[in-house]
Each structure stands twice: as structure tokens, then as C-alpha cells.
C-alpha positions as a Python dict, from the first residue, in 0.01 Angstrom:
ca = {
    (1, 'X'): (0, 0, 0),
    (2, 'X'): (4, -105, 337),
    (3, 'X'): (266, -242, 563),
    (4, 'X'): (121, -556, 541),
    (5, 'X'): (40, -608, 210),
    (6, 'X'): (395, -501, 207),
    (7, 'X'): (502, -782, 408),
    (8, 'X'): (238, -1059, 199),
    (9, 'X'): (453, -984, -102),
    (10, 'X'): (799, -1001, 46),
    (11, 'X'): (693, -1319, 208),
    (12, 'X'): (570, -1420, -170),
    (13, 'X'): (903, -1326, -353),
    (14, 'X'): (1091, -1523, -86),
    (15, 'X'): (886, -1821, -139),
    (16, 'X'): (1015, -1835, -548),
    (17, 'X'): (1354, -1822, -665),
    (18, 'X'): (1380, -1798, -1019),
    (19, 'X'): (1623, -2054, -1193),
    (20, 'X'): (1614, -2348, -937),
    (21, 'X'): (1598, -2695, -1112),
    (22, 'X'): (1219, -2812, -1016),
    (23, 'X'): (1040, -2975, -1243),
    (24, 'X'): (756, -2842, -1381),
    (25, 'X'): (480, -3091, -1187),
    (26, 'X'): (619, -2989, -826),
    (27, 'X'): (434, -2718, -673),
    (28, 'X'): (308, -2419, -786),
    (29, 'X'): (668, -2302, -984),
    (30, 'X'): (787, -2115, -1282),
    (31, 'X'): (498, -2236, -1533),
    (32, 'X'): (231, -2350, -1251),
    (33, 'X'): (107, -1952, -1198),
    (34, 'X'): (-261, -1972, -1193),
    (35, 'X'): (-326, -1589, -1111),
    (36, 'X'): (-106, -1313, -1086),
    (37, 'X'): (-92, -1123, -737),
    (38, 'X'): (-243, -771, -686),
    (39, 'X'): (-101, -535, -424),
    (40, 'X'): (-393, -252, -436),
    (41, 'X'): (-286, -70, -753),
    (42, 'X'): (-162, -289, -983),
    (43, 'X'): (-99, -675, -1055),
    (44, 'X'): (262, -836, -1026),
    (45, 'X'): (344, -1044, -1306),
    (46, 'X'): (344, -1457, -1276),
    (47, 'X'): (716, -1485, -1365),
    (48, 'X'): (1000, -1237, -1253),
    (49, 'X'): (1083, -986, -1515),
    (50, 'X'): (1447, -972, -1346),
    (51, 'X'): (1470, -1361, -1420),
    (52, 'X'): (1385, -1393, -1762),
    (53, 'X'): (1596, -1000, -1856),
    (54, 'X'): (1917, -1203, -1664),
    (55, 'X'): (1860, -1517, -1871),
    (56, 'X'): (1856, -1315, -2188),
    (57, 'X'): (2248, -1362, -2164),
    (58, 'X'): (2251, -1701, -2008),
    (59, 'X'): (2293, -1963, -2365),
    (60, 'X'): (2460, -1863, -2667),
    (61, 'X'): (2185, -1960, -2854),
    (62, 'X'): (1905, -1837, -2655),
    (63, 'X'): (2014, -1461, -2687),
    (64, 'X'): (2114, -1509, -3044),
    (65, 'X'): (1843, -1645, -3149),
    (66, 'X'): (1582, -1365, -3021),
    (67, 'X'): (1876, -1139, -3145),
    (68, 'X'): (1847, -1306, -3474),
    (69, 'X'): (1435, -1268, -3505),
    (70, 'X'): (1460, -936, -3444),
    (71, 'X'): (1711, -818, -3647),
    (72, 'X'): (1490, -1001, -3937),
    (73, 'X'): (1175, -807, -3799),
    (74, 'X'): (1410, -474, -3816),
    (75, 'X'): (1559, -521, -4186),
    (76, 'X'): (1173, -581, -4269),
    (77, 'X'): (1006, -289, -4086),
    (78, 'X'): (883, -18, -4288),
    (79, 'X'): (975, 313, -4033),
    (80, 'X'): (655, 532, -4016),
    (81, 'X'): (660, 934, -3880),
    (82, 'X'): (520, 795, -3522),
    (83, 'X'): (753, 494, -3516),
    (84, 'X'): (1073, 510, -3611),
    (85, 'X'): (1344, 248, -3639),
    (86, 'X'): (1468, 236, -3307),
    (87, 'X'): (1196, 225, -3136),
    (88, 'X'): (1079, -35, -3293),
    (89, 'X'): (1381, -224, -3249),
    (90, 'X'): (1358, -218, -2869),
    (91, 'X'): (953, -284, -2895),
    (92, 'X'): (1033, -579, -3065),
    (93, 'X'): (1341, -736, -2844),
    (94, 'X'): (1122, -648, -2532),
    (95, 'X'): (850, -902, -2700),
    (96, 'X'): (1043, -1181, -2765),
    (97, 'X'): (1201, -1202, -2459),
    (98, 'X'): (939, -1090, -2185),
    (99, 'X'): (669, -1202, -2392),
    (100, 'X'): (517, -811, -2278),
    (101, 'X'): (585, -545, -2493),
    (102, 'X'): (460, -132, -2440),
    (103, 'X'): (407, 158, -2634),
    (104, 'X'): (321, 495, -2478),
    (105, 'X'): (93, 723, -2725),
    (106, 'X'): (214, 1091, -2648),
    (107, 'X'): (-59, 1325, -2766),
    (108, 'X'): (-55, 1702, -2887),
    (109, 'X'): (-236, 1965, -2723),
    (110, 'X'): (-513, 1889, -2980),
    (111, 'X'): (-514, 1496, -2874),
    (112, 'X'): (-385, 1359, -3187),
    (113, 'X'): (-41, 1083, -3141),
    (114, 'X'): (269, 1254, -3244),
    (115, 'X'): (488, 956, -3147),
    (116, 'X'): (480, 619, -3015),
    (117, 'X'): (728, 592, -2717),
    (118, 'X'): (877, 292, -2617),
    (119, 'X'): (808, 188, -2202),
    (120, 'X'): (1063, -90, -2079),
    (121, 'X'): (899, -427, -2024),
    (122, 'X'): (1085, -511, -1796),
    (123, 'X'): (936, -231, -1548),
    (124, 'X'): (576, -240, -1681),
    (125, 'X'): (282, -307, -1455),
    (126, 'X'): (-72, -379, -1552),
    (127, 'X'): (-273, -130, -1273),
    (128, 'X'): (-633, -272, -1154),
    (129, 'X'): (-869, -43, -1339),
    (130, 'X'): (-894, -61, -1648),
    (131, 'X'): (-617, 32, -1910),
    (132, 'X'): (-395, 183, -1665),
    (133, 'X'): (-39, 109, -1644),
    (134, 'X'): (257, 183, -1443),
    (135, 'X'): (601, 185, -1467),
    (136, 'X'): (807, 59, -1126),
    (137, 'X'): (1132, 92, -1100),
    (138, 'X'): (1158, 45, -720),
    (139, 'X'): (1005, 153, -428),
    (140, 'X'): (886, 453, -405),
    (141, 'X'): (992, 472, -810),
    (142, 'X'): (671, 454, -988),
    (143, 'X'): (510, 618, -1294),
    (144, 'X'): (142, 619, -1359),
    (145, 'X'): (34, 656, -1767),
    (146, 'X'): (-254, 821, -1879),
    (147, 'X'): (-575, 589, -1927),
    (148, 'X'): (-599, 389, -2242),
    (149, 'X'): (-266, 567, -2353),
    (150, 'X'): (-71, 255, -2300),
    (151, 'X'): (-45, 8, -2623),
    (152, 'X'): (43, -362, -2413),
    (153, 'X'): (109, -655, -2696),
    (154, 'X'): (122, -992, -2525),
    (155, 'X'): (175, -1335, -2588),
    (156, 'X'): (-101, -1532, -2490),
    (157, 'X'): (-74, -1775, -2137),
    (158, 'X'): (-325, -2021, -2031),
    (159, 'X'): (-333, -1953, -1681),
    (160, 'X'): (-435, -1571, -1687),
    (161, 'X'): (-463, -1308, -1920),
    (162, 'X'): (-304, -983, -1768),
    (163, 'X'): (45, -1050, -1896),
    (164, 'X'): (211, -1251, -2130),
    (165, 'X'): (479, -1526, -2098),
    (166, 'X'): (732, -1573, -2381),
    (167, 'X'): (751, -1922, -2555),
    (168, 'X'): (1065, -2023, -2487),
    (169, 'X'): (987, -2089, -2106),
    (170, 'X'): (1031, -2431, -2150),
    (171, 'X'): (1391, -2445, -2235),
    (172, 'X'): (1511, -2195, -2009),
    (173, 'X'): (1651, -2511, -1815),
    (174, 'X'): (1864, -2619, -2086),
    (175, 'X'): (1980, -2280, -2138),
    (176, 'X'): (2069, -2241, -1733),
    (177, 'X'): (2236, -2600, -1786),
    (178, 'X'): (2431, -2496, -2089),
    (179, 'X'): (2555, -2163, -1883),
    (180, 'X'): (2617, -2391, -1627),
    (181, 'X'): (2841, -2647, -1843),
    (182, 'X'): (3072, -2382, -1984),
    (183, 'X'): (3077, -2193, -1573),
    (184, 'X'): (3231, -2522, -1489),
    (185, 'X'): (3472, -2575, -1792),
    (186, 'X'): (3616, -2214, -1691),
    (187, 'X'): (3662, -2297, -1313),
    (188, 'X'): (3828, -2598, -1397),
    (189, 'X'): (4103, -2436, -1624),
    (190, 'X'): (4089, -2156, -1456),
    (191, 'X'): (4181, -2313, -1086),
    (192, 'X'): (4521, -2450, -1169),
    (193, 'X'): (4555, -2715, -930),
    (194, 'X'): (4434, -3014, -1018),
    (195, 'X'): (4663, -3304, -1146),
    (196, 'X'): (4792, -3304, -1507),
    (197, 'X'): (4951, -3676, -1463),
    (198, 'X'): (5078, -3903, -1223),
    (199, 'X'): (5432, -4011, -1292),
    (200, 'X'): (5461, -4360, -1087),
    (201, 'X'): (5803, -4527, -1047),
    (202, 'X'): (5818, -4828, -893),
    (203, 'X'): (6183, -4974, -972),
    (204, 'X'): (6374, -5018, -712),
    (205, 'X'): (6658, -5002, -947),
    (206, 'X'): (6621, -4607, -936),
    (207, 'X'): (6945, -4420, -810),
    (208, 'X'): (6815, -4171, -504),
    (209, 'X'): (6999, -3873, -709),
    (210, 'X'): (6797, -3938, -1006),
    (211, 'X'): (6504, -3986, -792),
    (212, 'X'): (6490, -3659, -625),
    (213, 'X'): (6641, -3519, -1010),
    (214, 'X'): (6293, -3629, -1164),
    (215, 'X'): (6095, -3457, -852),
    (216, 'X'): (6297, -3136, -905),
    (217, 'X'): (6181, -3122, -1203),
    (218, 'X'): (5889, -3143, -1231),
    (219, 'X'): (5830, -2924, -928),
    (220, 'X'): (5994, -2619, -1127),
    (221, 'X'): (5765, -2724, -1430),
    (222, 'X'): (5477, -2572, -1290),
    (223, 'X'): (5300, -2226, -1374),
    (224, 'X'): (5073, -1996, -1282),
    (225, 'X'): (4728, -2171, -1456),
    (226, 'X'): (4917, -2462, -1547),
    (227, 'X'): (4824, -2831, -1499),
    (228, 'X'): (5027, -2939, -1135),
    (229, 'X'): (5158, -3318, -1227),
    (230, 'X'): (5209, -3566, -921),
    (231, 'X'): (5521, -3773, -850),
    (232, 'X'): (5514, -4072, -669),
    (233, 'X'): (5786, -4334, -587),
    (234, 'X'): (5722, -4635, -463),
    (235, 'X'): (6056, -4874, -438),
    (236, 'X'): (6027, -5262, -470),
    (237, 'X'): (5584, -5178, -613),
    (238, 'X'): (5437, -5376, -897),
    (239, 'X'): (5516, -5415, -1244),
    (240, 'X'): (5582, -5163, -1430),
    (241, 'X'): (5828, -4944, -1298),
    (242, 'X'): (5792, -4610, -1452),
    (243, 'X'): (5437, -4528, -1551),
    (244, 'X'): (5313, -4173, -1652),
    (245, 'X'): (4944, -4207, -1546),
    (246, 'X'): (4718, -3892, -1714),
    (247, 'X'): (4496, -3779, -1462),
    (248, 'X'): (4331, -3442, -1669),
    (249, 'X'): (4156, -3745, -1871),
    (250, 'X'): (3854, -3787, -1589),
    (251, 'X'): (3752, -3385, -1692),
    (252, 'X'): (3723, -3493, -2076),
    (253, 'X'): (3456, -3720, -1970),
    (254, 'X'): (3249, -3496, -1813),
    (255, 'X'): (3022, -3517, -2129),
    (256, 'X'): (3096, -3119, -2198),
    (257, 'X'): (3015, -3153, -2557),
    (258, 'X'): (2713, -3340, -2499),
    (259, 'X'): (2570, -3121, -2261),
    (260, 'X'): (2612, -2814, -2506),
    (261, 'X'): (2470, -2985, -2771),
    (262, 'X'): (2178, -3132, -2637),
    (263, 'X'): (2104, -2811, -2481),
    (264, 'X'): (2152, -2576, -2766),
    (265, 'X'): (1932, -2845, -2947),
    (266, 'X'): (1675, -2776, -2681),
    (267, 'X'): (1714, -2379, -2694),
    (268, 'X'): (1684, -2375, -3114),
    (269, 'X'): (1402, -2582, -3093),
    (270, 'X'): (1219, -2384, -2843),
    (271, 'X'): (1276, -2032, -3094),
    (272, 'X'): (1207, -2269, -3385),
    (273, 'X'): (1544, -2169, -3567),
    (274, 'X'): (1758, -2385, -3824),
    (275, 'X'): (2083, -2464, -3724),
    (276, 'X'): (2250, -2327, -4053),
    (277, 'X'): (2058, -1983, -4023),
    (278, 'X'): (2283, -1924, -3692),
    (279, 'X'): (2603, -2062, -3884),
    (280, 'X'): (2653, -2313, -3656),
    (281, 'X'): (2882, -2603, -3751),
    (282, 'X'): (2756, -2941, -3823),
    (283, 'X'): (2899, -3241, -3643),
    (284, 'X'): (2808, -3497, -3880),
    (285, 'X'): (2903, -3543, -4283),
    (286, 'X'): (2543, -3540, -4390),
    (287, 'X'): (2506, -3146, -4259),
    (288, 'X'): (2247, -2982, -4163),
    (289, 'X'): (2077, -2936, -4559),
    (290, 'X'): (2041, -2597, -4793),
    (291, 'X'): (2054, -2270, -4642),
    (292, 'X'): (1770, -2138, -4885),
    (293, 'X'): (1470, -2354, -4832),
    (294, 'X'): (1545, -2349, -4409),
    (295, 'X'): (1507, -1936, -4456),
    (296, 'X'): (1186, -1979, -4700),
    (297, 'X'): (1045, -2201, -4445),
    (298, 'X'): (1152, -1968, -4166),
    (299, 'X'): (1002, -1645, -4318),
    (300, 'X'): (678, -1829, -4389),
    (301, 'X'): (600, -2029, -4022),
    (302, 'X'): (820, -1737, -3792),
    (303, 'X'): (875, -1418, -3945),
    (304, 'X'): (518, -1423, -4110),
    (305, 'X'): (305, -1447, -3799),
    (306, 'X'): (532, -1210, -3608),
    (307, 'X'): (516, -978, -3831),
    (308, 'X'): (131, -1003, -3776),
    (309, 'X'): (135, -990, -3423),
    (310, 'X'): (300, -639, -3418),
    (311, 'X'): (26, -502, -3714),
    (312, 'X'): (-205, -544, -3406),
    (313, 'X'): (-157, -181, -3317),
    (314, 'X'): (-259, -27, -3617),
    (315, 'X'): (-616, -80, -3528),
    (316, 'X'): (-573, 35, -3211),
    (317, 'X'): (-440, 376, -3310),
    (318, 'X'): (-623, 357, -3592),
    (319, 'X'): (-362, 427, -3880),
    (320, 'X'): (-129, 193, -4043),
    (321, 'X'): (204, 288, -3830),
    (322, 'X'): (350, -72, -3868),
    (323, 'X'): (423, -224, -4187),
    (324, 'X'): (656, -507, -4333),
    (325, 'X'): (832, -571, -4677),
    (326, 'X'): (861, -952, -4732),
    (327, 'X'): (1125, -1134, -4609),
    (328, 'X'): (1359, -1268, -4952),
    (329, 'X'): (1654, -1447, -4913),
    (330, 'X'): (1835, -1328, -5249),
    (331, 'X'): (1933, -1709, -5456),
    (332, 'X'): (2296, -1545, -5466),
    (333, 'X'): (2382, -1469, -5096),
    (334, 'X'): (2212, -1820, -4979),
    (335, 'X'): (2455, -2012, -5186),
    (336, 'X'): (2744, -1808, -5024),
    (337, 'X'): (2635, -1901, -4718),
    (338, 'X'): (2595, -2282, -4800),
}
């Protein structure tokens, strides 16, 4: 690569910063991509890799969810002698979160697969002849596969076809808000100096000595991470001489609750999981319905056509490496859980 083609793609990685709230319409941003950049050898993808592996751990929700899919795709997997468990396992959590996943076909001396090895997604690049691959750490830090030897699953995107994008793209904004509502939350408890309450005397009636008493004490009330309450005397003021005026009250409004909520609303919907699979609480009396017919449903319209997707390699190796028992929810164990 060249010094400046080099220099084009620092300029281009400067021009996007991953998690800044634009809207999707403005500019060419996190789902506007309408090719994906080559730099001589191999194409860059149309959303960082970095972004979306640092957002894994953004939400609650959002990692538990994919967490949550593929621990169902896991308990299902039948292990085969070229795939075992754990690989699988990490073929399947790079999917659902890069919407890219890799397996590397290592060969015997005779050029028949003795094991499917799992490449990081988050590293992968698609080169610019045909079925070759590379894995790039860094500069200078690259690995070049053997021709066709590389098994890339992706999930399908409308604006090119060299890499995937995972679904959930559009609620990675609720997720960043959601991390966002419970960053704040912890600064604020976690500062210690803003005003618990505002005790306001007014009554002129007030000895000095008790006065200054009152101050005293409340100045040796305060902690280290405690709430720092205000004193103010004002002699001959309005009615009301001694008023204790909560000031922590403005921070409950914040709408905290509503903005995790909403948002974890936003990030289930996006993965397409019930509420009650994730044994989260209801809010309301009504609940959020039988644990059973959610995980039927679930199994059918999630676990179903994933399970498909990843039965794509067989015919590309040309043996049945992947398989699946169905996914049961046991009567028993979903009535515990209701």
C-alpha cells in the first residue's frame, strides 16, 4: 500500500466516528455506506468492527440478548469431529454481533478438512481476488489464508455485498442512550457534592447560638459520598420561618426510569426477544403473559431460521458438520419460570 493510499484512509477514518448521535438521513453515516473502501489488497468494511465489538457491552439487554441466542444455538448444536463445541460457540457470538462470521478449513497433507478453525470477525478482511481473506490485526500485522479455504457467513446488507451488517444496527442508539442514562446516574451519586436539602430559616426570633448550633451541625453531618445539605438564614424573610427545602428531588426527575425502559424496549425489539425469556420484571399487573408459548414462538420465528443460516456450510464443505436438535421448552420448567 502506498503512502498515499495510506493517507486516503486515515483521512476516511477521521471523517466517521462511530457512536455520534446523527440521524440516519444526514450524510453518508453509520447505515448510509453505499460501497465499502478498497486499499489495494483487500476491502475495509462499511461499519467499524471496533464500534460494534465495544457496543457489545454497552446495554444490558443488548449483550444479553445475543448472549441469550447463542447459548440457545449452543444447547442445540449437535458437536461434529471437525467442529466441536467451542468453536462453534465463538462462530456463532461472532455472527450475531458483527453480522460476519469465519471458519478456516485446515487440510491434511492429502487435502481432506481435519478441522474447522475459528478466525475472529472482528479482524477479518475480505481481499480483492476472489475468495481470499486476511486477517489484520494492525499494521504491519496481517495474515493471508489460503484461496477458497475461508468459510465467510454473512448477513445480508442492501448497500453491498462483501460484508455483512448485523440487524440490530438500528437500536444501537438506544443502547448508547441507555449506557449513557445509567453513566450519568453513577456520576451523580458518585460526585458527592451536590445539595441534599436546603434548610431555610427565616424567623427572626432565632437565638444567634442556636443559629450557628444548627450550622454546626449540619456541617459535621457530611461524608465522604454523602449528600452536602445547604443552610441558609435569612432574619426578618417571608413566611415560614423554618423550611427544609429537598433539593436531590430535581435528579428524580430526570426521567431515569423512562429512559431505560424505552430503550431496553427498543434493544429487545431489535433481537426480537420476549421480555419474560430474559426474566425481566414487569411494571404493570397485567405482566408480560406465559413463559411457554413466548419460547414456542421464539424457537419457531428466531432459533429456527438461525439455525438454518449456520447449515449453510455443510454444502460448502460438502458433509453435514452442523446439525441441530429442536429447541423444547420442557411443560415443567416453563411453569417454574412463570
Amino acid at each position: 500500500m502506498d503512502t498515499q493510499a495510506l493517507a486516503d484512509n486515515a483521512a476516511r477514518m477521521e471523517a466517521f466516528t462511530f457512536g455520534d448521535p446523527t440521524p440516519v438521513m444526514d450524510g453518508r453515516e453509520v447505515l448510509d455506506y453505499i460501497e465499502c473502501w478498497m486499499n489495494g489488497r483487500w476491502y475495509e468494511p462499511p461499519i467499524s468492527m471496533h464500534g460494534l465489538a465495544r457496543s457489545f457491552h454497552a446495554a444490558t439487554h443488548h449483550s444479553s440478548s445475543i448472549y441469550f441466542k447463542r447459548n440457545i444455538l449452543l444447547s442445540t448444536f449437535v458437536p461434529h469431529k471437525l467442529l466441536d463445541r467451542a468453536t462453534f460457540s465463538a462462530w456463532a457470538l461472532d455472527f450475531l454481533i458483527f453480522g460476519n462470521a469465519y471458519l478456516e478449513r485446515r487440510d491434511s497433507l492429502t487435502r481432506s478438512p481435519v478441522k474447522l478453525q475459528h478466525a475472529l470477525a472482528k479482524y477479518m478482511r475480505r481481499g480483492v481476488d476472489l475468495d481470499s481473506y486476511f486477517f489484520v490485526r494492525g499494521w504491519k500485522e496481517e495474515h493471508e489464508f489460503g484461496l477458497g479455504s475461508v468459510f465467510h457467513m454473512r448477513e445480508a446488507d442492501i448497500n453491498q455485498e462483501v460484508y455483512g451488517l448485523p440487524e440490530y444496527l438500528a437500536a444501537l442508539q438506544s443502547a448508547w442512550l441507555n449506557e449513557s442514562a445509567t453513566l450519568f446516574r453513577r456520576r451523580y451519586y458518585n460526585n458527592g457534592s451536590h445539595a441534599g436539602f436546603i434548610l431555610y430559616v427565616s424567623d427572626p426570633a432565632q437565638q444567634q447560638e442556636d443559629i450557628d448550633a444548627m450550622r454546626e451541625a449540619l456541617k459535621s453531618s457530611k461524608g465522604p459520598g454523602n449528600f452536602r445539605n445547604l443552610f441558609l438564614y435569612s432574619p426578618n424573610g417571608k413566611k415560614d420561618g423554618v423550611q427544609l427545602i429537598p433539593v436531590s428531588e430535581v435528579a428524580a426527575k430526570d426521567e431515569f426510569f423512562n429512559i431505560k425502559n424505552v430503550s431496553r424496549d427498543d434493544v429487545l425489539a431489535a433481537h426480537r426477544i420476549p421480555p419474560q425469556l430474559l426474566g425481566i420484571v414487569p411494571s404493570n399487573t397485567g405482566g408480560f403473559g406465559a413463559v411457554l408459548p413466548a419460547a414456542q414462538v421464539f424457537a419457531r420465528n428466531e432459533i429456527k431460521p438461525l439455525q438454518d443460516r449456520f447449515k449453510e456450510i455443510n454444502e460448502w464443505i460438502g458433509e453435514e458438520v452442523v446439525r441441530f436438535t429442536d429447541y423444547e421448552v420442557p411443560k415443567g420448567e416453563a411453569t417454574a419460570a412463570a
